[in-house]
N, C-alpha and C positions, 0 to 999 in steps of 0.2 A: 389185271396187271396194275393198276391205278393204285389198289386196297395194297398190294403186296409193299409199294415203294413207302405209303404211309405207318407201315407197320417197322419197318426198319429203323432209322430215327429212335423210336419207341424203346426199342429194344436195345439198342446201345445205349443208350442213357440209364436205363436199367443194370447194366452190366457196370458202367461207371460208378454207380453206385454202392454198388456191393463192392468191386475194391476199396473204395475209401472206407467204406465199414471196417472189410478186412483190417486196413492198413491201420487204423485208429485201433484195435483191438492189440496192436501186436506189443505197444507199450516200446519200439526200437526208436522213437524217431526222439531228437530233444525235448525233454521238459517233459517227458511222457511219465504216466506213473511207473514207480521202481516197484518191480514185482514183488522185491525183499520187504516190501514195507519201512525202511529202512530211509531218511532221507540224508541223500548226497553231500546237503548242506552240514550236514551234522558230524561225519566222520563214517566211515568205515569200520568194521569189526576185524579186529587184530588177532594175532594166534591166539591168545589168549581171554580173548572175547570182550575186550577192551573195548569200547570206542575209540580210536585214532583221528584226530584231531590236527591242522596244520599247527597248534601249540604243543604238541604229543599226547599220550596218552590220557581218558579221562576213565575216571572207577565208572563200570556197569550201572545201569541205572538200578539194577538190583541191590547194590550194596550201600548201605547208610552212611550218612555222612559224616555220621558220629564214630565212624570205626577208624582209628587211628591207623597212621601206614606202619607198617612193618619195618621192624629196625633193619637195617642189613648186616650182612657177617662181619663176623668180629672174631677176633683172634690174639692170642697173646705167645711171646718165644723169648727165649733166652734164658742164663742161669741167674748168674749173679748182676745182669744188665737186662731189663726186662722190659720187652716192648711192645707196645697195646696197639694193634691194630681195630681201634672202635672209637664210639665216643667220649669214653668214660669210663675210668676205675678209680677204687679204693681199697684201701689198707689199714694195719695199723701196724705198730712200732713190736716187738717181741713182750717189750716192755707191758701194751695194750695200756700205756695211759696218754697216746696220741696218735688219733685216724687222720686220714686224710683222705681227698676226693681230688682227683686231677681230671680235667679234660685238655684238650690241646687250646682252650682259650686262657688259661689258669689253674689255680691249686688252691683248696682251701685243707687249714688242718687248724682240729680240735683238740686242747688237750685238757683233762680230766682233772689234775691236780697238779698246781703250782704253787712254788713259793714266792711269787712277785705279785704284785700289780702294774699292766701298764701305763706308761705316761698318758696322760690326756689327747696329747698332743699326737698320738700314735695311732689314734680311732680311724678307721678309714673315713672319708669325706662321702660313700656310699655306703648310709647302715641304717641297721632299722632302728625306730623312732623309742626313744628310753634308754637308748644302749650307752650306758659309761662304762668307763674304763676298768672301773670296780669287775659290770657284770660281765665285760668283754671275754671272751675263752676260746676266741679262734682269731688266726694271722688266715690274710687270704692274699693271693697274686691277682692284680688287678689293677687299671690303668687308676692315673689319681693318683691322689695323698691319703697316707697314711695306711694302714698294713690291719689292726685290729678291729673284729668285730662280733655281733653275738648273732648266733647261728639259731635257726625258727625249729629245726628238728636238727637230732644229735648224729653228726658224724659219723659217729663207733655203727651207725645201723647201716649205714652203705656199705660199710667193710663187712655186712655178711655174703655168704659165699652164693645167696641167694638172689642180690643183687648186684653192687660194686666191686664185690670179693670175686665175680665169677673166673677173672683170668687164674686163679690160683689153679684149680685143676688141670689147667693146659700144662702149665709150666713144672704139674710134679713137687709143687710151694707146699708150705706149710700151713697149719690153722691154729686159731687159740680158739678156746670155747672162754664167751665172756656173757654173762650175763642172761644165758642160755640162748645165747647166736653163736654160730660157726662162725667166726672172723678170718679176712685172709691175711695173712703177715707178710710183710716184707721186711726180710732177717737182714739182720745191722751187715752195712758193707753191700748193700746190694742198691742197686739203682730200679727206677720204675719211669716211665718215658711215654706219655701221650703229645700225638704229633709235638709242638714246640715246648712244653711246659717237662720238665722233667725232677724229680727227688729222690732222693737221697737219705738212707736209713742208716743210722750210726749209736753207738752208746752214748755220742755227745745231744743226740736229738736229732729231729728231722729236718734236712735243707732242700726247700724246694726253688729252683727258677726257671722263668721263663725269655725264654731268646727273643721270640716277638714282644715282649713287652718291655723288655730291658730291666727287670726288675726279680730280686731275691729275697728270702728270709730265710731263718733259722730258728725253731722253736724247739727247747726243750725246757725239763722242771725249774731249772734254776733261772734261765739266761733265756733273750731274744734278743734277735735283733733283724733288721730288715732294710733294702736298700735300690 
């Protein structure tokens, strides 16, 4: 009987130890290891296998950081009042001897041949370095002084229909073939409208302004002016 009472003890303490094993195994209890591999601290995987983050989404760790994000949809409607849902288009005149590039922070437009030179004093205050008024061949909307400046690549190639031109085929628009690019026109008498910044296509030349900045121009062969 003595042998029997000492074995007891024994063997409960045995038994206690195999649950803690158990329970150390199950991975339920805090701070335990995440069976996903996956740590908590990091974010979650999202529908779309995102990591989810309390700042939002962060790219997979499978994708480069070098891969630019994805534009979002864009869209363009109207006839003769045409209006750009994206961030950016271009045009040019029926004429095609003045493009132009709108977004809704501004407008710039180029034009090809003029018979003037501008004033000096009409150079925008933000241009690049050499730039007089001689070589000046674009008016741009934009906060600051002065309205004229010279442009690093030409205008007329955004208005292809393969980049800035691409609202034309929603809209049913027209093309000029210039220079061996499809260009997209916007026919005199018709407006064009990224969010605030809006212009205007006419035989006298093109008027672009913009509401948020409070400021306009007008550029055609003979005549500008700007304000």
């Amino acid at each position: 009987m003595r042998s029997r009472r000492r074995q007891a003890p024994a063997l409960a303490a045995l038994a206690l130890a195999g649950a803690l094993a158990l329970a150390g195994c199950s991975g339920d209890d805090e701070g335990g290891a995440d069976p996903t591999g996956v740590d908590d601290a990091a974010g979650t995987a999202g529908p779309d296998g995102a990591q989810q983050t309390e700042g939002g989404p962060v790219a997979p760790p499978t994708a480069p950081s070098d891969i630019p994000v994805a534009a979002g949809d864009r869209s363009a409607s109207g006839g003769t009042t045409i209006t750009i849902d994206g961030d950016q288009a271009a045009f040019v005149l029926p004429s095609g001897n003045i493009a132009c590039s709108v977004t809704a922070g501004g407008a710039v437009c180029q034009i090809n041949d003029k018979n003037f030179t501008p004033s000096a004093d009409h150079l925008s205050e933000a241009n690049l370095a050499g730039c007089t008024a001689a070589d000046a061949d674009a008016m741009r909307l934009a906060a600051g002084r002065g309205a004229w400046t010279c442009v690093e690549e030409p205008i007329f190639g955004q208005a292809s229909v393969t980049t800035g031109g691409w609202w034309v085929e929603q809209v049913d628009g027209t093309t000029l073939d210039q220079d061996g690019a499809t260009l997209a026109v916007l026919p005199y008498g018709s407006s064009l409208s990224v969010g605030s910044t809006s212009c205007v296509s006419s035989e006298a030349g093109v008027s672009c302004t913009s509401s948020e900045l409070g400021r306009s121009f007008t550029l055609a062969r003979t005549t500008y002016n700007y304000g």
